[in-house]
N, C-alpha and C positions, 0 to 999 in steps of 0.2 A: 117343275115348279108346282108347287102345293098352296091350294089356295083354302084359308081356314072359313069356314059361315060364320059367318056373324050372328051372333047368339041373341041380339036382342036387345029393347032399352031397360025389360023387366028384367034380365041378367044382369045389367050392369047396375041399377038402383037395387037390386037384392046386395051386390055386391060391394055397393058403397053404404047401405046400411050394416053390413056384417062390418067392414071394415071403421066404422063409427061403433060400434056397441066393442069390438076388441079396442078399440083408443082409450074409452071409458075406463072400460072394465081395467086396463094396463095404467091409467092415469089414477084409478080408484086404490087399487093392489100400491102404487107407489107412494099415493097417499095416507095407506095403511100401514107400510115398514117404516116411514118418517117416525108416525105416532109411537109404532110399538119403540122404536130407535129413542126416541126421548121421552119415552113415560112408558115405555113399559117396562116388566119386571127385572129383565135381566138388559136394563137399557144404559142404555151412558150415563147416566149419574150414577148407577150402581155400579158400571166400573169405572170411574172416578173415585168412586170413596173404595172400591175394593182396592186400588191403585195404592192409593194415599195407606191402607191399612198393612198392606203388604210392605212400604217402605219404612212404617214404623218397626211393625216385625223386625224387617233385617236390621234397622238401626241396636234394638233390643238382644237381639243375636248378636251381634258383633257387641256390646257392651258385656253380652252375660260369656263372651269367649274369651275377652278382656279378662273379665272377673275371673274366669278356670285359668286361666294361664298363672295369672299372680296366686293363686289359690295353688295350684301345681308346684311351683317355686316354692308357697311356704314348708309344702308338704318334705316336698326332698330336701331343705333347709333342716328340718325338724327331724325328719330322718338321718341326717349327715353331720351334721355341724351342732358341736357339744357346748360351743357359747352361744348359739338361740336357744337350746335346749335350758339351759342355767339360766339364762335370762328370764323364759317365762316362769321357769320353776318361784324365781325370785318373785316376780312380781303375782302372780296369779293363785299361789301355794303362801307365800311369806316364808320360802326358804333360807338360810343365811349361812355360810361358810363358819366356819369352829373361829374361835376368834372374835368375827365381830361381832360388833354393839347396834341392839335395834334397840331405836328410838321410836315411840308412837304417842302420837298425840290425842288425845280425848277430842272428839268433835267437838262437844261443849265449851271445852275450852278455847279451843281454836277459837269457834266464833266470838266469844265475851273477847276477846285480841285482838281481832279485826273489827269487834265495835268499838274497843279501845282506841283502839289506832288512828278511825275515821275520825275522833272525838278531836 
């Protein structure tokens, strides 16, 4: 049987002041990751709105995949198919088959019509 000395009352008050000044020091440190956690730089409100930014993006993304895909389709439309191809000719060229009769109306006129008209 092993019997330990007893080291003393200043061992043991040395001991419970180290063990007070690490409570501090670990209650200080904890109270210092709170602050930096909500105000500091890279703290929760900054990922909060990085969160919120990021969800825009993908919304944005998937809108502008949306967009390529239909954009895709006109493309191989317009590649392939010789009635979209006649159609835009018609409308964006002012193409017209042998045969028919284009009709165009003077703006001017138009509107003196439509002010007629409202009268």
């Amino acid at each position: 049987m092993i019997i330990k000395q007893n080291r003393g009352r200043q061992w043991l008050d040395w001991q419970r002041r180290v063990l007070a000044v690490v409570q501090v020091a670990g209650a200080g440190a904890c109270v210092w990751l709170a602050i930096a956690l909500f105000f500091g730089e890279m703290g929760l409100p900054r990922y909060w709105s990085m969160r919120d930014h990021a969800g825009q993006l993908e919304g944005a993304l998937r809108d502008l995949r949306g967009e390529n895909a239909v954009l895709r389709s006109d493309i191989a439309r317009l590649q392939h198919d010789p009635v979209k191809i006649e159609q835009l000719a018609r409308e964006r060229l002012g193409y017209v088959r042998k045969g028919e009769t284009v009709y165009q109306l003077a703006p001017e006129l138009l509107n003196e019509q439509t002010r007629q008209d409202k009268r």
